[in-house]
Wavefront OBJ file of the C-alpha trace (Angstrom):
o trace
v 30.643 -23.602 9.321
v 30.559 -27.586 9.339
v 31.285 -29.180 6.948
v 28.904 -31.583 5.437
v 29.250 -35.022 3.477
v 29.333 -34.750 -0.718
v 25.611 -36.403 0.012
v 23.927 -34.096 1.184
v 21.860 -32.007 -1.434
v 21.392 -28.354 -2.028
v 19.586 -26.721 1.693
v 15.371 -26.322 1.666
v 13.448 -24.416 3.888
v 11.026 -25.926 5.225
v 8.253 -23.370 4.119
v 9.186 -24.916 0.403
v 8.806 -28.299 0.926
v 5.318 -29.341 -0.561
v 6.835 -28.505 -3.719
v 9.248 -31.012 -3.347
v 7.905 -33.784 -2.795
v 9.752 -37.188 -3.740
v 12.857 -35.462 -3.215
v 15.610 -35.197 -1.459
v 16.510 -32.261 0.403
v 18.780 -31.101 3.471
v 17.207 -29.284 6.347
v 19.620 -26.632 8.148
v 17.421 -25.782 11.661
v 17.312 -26.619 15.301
v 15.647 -29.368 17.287
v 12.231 -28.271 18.436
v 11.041 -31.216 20.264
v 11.502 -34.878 19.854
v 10.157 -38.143 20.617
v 10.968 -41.464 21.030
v 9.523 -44.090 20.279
v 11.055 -47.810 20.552
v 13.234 -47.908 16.762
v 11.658 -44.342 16.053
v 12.814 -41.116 16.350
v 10.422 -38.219 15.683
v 12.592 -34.826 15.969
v 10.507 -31.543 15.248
v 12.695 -29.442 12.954
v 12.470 -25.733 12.944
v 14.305 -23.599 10.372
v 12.385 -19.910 11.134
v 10.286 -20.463 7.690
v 8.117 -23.488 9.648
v 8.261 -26.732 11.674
v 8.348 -30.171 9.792
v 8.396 -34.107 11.265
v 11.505 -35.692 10.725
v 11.473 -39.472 11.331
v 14.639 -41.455 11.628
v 13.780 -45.551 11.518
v 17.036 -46.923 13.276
v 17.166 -49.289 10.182
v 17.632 -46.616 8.005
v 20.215 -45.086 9.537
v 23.918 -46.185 10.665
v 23.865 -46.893 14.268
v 25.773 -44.086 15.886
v 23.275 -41.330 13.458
v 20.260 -43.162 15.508
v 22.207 -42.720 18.900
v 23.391 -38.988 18.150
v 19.616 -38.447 17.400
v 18.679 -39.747 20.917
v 20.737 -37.663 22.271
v 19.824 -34.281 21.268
v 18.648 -31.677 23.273
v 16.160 -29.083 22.315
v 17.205 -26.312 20.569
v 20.354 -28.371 19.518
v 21.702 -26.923 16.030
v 21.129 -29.768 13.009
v 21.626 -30.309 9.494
v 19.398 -33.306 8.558
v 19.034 -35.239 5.337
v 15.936 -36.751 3.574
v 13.439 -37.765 1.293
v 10.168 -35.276 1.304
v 6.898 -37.333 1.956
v 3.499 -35.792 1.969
v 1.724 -36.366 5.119
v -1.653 -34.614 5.771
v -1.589 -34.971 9.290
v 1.191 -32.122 9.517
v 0.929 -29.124 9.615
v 3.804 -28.313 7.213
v 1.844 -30.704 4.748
v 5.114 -33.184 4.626
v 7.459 -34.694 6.761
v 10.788 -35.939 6.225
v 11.901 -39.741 5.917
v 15.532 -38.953 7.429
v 19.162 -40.624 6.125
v 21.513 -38.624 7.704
v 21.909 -36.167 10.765
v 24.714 -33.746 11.730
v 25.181 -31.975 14.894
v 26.423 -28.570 14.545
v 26.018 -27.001 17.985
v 24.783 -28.740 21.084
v 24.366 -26.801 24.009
v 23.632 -26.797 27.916
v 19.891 -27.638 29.189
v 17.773 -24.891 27.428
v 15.969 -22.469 29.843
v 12.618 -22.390 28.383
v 11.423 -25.916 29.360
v 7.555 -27.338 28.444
v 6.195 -26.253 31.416
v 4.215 -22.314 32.485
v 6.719 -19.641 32.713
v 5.924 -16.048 34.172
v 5.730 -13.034 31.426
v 8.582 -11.034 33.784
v 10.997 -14.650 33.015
v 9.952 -14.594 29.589
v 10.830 -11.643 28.843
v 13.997 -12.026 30.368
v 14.666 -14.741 27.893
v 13.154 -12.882 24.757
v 16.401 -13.626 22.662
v 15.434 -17.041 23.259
v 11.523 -16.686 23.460
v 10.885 -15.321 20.155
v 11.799 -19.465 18.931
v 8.788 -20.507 20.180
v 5.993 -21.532 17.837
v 3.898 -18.249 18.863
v 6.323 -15.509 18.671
v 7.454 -16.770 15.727
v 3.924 -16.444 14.341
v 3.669 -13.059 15.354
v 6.857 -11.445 14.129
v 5.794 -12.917 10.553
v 2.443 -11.225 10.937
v 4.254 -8.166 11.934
v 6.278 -8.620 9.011
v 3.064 -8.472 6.225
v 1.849 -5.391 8.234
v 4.430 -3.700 7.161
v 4.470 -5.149 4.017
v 0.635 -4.640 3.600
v 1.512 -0.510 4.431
v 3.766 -0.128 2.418
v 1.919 -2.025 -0.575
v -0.935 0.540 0.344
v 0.916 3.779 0.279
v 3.192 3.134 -2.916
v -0.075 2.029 -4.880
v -1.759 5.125 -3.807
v 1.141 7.255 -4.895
v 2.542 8.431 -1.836
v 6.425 9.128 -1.158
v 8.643 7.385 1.501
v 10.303 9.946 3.011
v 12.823 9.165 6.159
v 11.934 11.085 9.344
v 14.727 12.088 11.689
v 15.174 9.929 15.140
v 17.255 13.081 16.772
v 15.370 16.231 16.900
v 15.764 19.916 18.441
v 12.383 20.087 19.836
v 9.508 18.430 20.950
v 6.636 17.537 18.639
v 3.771 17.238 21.530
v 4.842 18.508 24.411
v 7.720 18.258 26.604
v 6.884 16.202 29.054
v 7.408 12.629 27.357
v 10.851 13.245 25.711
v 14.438 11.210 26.078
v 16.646 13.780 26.430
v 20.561 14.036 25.300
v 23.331 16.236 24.438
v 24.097 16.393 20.954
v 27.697 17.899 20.434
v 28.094 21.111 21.095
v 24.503 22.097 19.754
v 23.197 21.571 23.422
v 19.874 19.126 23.960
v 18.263 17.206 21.502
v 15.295 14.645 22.107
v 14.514 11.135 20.388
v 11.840 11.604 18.059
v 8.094 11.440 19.459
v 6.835 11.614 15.542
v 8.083 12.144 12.473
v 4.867 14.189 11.438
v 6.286 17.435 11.308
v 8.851 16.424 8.930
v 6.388 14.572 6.892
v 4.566 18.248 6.514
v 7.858 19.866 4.996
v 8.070 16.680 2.795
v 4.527 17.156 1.781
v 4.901 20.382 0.548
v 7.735 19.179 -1.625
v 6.213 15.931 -2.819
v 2.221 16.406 -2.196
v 1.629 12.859 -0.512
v 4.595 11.119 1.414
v 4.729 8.435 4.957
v 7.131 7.701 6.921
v 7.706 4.619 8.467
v 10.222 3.956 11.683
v 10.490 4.098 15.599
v 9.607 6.713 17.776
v 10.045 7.138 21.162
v 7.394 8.439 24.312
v 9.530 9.008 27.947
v 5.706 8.653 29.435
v 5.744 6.193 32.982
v 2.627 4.332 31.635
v 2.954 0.738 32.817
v -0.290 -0.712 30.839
v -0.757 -3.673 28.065
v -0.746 -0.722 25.174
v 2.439 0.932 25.946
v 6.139 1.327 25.202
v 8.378 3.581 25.315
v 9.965 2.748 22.024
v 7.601 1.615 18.978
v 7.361 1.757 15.261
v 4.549 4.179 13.296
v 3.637 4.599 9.972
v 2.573 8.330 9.343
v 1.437 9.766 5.708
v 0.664 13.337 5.252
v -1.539 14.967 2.150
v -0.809 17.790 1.321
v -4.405 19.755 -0.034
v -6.101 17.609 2.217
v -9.293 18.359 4.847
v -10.156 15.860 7.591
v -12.734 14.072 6.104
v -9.950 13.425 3.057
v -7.977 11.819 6.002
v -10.468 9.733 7.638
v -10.921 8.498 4.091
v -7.841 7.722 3.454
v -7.326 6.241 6.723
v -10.393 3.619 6.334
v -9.100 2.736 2.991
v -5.627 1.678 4.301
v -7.191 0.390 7.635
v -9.401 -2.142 5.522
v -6.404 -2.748 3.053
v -3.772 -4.032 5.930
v -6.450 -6.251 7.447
v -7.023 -8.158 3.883
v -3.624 -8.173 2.721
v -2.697 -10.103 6.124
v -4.853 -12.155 6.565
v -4.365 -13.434 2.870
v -0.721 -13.346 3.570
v -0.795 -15.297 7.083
v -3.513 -17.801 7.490
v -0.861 -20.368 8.779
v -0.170 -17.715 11.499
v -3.588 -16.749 12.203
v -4.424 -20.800 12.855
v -0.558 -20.955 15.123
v -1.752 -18.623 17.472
v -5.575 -19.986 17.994
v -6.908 -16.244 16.216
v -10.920 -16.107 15.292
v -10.586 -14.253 12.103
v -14.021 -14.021 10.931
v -14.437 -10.859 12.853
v -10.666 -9.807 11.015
v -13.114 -10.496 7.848
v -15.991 -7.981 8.920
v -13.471 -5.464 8.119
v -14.204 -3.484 5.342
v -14.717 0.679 4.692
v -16.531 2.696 5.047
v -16.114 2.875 8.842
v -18.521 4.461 11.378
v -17.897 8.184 12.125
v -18.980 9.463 15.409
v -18.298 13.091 16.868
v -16.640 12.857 19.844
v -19.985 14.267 21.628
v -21.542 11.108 20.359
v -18.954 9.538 22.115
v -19.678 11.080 25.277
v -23.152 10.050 25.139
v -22.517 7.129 24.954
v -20.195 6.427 27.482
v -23.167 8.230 29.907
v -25.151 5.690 28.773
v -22.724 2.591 29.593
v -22.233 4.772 32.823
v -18.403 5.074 32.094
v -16.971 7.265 34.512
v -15.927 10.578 31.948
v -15.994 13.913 32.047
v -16.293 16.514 28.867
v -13.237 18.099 27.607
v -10.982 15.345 28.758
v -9.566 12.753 25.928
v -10.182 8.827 26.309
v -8.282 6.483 28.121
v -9.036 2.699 27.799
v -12.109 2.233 29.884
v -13.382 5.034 27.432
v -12.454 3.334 24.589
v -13.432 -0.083 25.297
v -16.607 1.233 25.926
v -17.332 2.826 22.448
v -16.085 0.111 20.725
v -18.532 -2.454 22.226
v -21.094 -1.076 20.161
v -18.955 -1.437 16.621
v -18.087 -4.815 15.007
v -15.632 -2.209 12.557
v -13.018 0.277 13.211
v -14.781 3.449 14.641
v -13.602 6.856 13.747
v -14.421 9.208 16.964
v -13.382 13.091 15.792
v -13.532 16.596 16.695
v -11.987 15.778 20.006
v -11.548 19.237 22.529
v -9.012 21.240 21.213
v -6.899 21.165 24.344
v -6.073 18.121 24.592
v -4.578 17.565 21.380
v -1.279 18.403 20.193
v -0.877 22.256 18.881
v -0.463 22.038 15.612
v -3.744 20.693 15.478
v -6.562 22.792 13.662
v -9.633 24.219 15.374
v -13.108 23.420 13.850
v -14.510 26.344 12.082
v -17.667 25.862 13.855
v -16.778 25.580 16.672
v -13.655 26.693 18.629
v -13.650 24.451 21.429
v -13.248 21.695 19.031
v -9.844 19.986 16.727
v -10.200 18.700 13.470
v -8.826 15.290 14.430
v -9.817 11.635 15.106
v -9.223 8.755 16.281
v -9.360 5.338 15.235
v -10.559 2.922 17.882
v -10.126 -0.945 16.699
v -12.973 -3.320 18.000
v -12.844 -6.163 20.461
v -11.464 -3.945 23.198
v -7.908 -3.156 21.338
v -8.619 0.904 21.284
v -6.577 3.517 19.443
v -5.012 2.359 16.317
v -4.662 5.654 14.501
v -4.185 9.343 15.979
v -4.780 12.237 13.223
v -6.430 15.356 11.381
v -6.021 18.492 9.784
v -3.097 20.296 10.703
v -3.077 24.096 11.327
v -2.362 26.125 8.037
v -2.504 29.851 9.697
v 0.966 31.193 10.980
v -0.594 33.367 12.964
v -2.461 31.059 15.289
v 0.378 28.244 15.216
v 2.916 31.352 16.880
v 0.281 32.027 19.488
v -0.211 28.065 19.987
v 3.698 27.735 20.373
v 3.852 30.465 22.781
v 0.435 29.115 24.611
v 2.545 25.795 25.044
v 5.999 27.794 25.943
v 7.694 25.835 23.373
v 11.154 27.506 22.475
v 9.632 29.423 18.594
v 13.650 29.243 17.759
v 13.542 25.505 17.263
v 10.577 25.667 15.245
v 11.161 28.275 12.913
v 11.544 25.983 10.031
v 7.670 24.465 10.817
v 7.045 28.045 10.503
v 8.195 28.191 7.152
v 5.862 26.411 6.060
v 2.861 28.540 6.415
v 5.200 31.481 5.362
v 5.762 29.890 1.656
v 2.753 28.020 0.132
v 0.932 26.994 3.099
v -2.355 25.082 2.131
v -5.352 22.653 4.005
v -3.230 19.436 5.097
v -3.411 16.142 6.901
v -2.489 12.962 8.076
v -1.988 10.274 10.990
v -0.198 7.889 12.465
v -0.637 4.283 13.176
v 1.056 2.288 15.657
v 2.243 -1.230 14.417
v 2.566 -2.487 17.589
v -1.050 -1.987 18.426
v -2.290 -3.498 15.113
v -0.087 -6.362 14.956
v -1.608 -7.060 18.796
v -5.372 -6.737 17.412
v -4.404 -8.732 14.430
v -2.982 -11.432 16.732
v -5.903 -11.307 19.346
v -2.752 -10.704 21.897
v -3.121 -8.871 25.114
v -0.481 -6.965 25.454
v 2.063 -4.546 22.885
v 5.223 -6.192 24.227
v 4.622 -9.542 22.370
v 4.594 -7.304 18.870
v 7.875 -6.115 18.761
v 10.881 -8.625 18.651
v 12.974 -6.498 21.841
v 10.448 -4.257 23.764
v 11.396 -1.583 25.641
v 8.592 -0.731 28.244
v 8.689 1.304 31.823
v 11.085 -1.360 33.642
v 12.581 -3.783 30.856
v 15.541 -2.583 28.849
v 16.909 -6.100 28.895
v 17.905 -7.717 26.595
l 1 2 3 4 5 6 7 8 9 10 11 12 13 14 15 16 17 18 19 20 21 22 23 24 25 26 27 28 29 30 31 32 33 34 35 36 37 38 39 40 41 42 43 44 45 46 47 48 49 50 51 52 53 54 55 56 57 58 59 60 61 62 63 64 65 66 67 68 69 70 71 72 73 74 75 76 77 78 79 80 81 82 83 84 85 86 87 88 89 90 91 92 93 94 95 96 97 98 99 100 101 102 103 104 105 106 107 108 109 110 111 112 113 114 115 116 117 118 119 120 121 122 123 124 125 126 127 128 129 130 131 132 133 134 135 136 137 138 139 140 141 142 143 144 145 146 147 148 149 150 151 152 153 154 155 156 157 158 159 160 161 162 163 164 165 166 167 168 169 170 171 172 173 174 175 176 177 178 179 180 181 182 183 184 185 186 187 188 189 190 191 192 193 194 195 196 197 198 199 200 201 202 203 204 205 206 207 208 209 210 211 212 213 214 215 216 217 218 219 220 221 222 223 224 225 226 227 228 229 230 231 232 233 234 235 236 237 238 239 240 241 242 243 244 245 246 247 248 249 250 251 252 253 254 255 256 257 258 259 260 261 262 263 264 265 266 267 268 269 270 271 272 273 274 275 276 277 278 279 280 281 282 283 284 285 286 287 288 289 290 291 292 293 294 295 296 297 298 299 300 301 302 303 304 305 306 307 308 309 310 311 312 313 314 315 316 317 318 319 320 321 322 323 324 325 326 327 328 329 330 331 332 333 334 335 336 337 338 339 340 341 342 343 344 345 346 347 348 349 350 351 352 353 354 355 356 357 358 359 360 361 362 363 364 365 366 367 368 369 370 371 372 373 374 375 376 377 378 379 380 381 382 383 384 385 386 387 388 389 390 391 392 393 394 395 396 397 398 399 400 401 402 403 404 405 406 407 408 409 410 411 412 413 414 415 416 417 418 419 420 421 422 423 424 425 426 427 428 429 430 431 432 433 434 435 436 437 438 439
């Protein structure tokens, strides 16, 4: 750590400084950008909390403070000193009068210059891309998500529960699983959900979510996928699926308010027209997924019945919403198995989906989970899932099995409709997609 001179003051971030105005304060951060200007230096100061203006008049300053100054490059570690002066102009509020300037680190040429750079180099230099003014902005929205869910959840009375990442078995079929050898208790697979945990815990607890990564070996290569992201998933226990497509409109409309109260500086960083963010509001529209189909025939969107939506599809239907719109009672087969059938009709699941306007699509996957032993051991042998592994799910409906429910929502894919961002891999700090695993 450098040491600094007995003048310097107690460390500010920068996020704080309106509320000190008039005085002095030391800045700990790294050159942003600078300019110079004849006997003025104006070095953009970022500290992760915000960017402020700090102006060093070479009068002010000894001599060889103005020439270290000059001779930053960006990205350059600093510890500056100052007086706090408001300034309207910026978009921190203030900017800082500068007395003093110590280098702590100064490095090569930094690889992200002020020119275009390709997504595939960008990516390559996330650990250095996530500095920029943008990223920044969205890893602090992604931040009150999170914050907003869990502030939903805990004031509803719900449980956080911890899901497992290693598990014996596959949660929706086999195809999309990371596979590994655990020890001597042969394969094991990284988690695709933790909703079948979240079941057991229900049945303990009554309502309970669990929040962490999950994991989808799929070889989709488009703007809404990864192969590792984070989901929230709660699960009622004495709950039918209209219970969950209230609850899931109610904590839909809660995340959108709570951010965009809690990010406004964000929102106006990254150029984001929230008035439509401020349409958002339950009750949602409910359509059947027969509705759906119609009217997809009517957009003449190339879809056939009894298959589930892929993007064109849901683009499509939610043209015609400015809100969230809940599509259910999807064709039984292609949802997951645990999945119950529709009492009036077989063909049918007791799930939905939550499609997010302006062309973002599925938000939230979910319904009413099957409560009859009987039909989940036929639906695990329809699937030729290995019963052994699942014998504890089992349990379940052996011992107190009742009507349940719940969902999950993809953070990722709400932090990107949040944002207005095109694609998923700009809403995680490290993605991991089809080809990138660095860095």
């Amino acid at each position: 750590m450098t040491t600094l001179p007995d003048t310097f003051p107690p460390a500010a971030r920068i996020q704080d400084l309106t509320s000190k105005i008039g005085q002095e304060v030391t800045l700990q951060g790294w050159l942003y950008n600078m300019r110079l200007k004849g006997k003025l230096a104006f070095l953009l100061v970022r500290d992760g909390s915000g960017i402020c203006q700090c102006v060093l008049f070479q009068g002010d300053v000894p001599p060889e403070v103005f020439e270290k100054a000059k001779s930053l490059a960006q990205e350059a570690a600093i510890v500056v000193r100052g007086t706090v002066k408001a300034d309207a102009r910026a978009a921190s509020g203030v900017e800082l009068a500068v007395k003093d300037l110590v280098v702590v680190h100064q490095g090569p040429e930094y690889p992200i210059g002020p020119k275009e750079h390709g997504p595939d180099f960008l990516l390559s230099q996330r650990h250095l891309w996530l500095r920029s003014r943008k990223q920044a902005a969205i890893a602090r929205v992604r931040h009150q998500v999170k914050r907003a869910i869990c502030d939903f959840f805990d004031g509803e009375g719900f449980t956080q529960v911890d899901a497992p990442i290693f598990t014996p078995s596959a949660c929706e079929g086999t195809t999309n699983l990371f596979e590994l050898e655990y020890f001597e208790e042969g394969k094991a697979y990284l988690t695709q959900s933790g909703q079948l945990y979240m079941e057991a815990a229900a049945m303990a607890l009554g309502k309970v979510y669990c929040l962490g990564p999950t994991f989808r070996a799929e070889r989709s290569k488009t703007r809404r996928h990864l192969t590792e992201f984070w989901m929230v998933e709660p699960e009622i226990a004495y709950c039918d699926l209209n219970g969950v497509m209230d609850t899931a409109e109610r904590f839909v409309s809660h995340v959108v308010n709570y951010v965009l109260k809690a990010c406004p500086k964000e929102f106006q960083e990254l150029e984001r027209d929230t008035s439509k963010l401020e349409k958002i509001a339950a009750p949602f529209p409910r359509i059947s997924y027969d509705e759906a189909a119609a009217i997809l025939k009517r957009k003449n969107v190339p879809f056939v019945w009894g298959d589930d939506f892929g993007a064109p599809q849901e683009t499509a239907v939610c043209s015609e919403f400015d809100q969230p719109v809940m599509v259910h009672r999807f064709p039984a087969e292609v949802k997951a198995f645990y999945m119950k059938r529709d009492p009036a009709d077989e063909r049918l699941a007791l799930c939905v989906d939550v499609l997010a306007p302006e062309g973002y699509g599925e938000i939230i996957g979910g319904g009413q989970r099957a409560d009859d032993l009987a039909y989940l051991e036929a639906q695990i042998a329809k699937h030729k899932l290995p019963k052994e592994a699942f014998e504890w799910y089992l349990d379940l409906r052996r011992y107190g099995s009742v009507p349940h429910g719940g969902f999950g929502l993809g953070i990722e894919r709400t932090t990107s409709w949040l944002c207005g961002i095109e694609h998923v891999r700009e809403a995680i700090a490290f993605p991991r997609m089809l080809y990138r695993i660095y860095p």
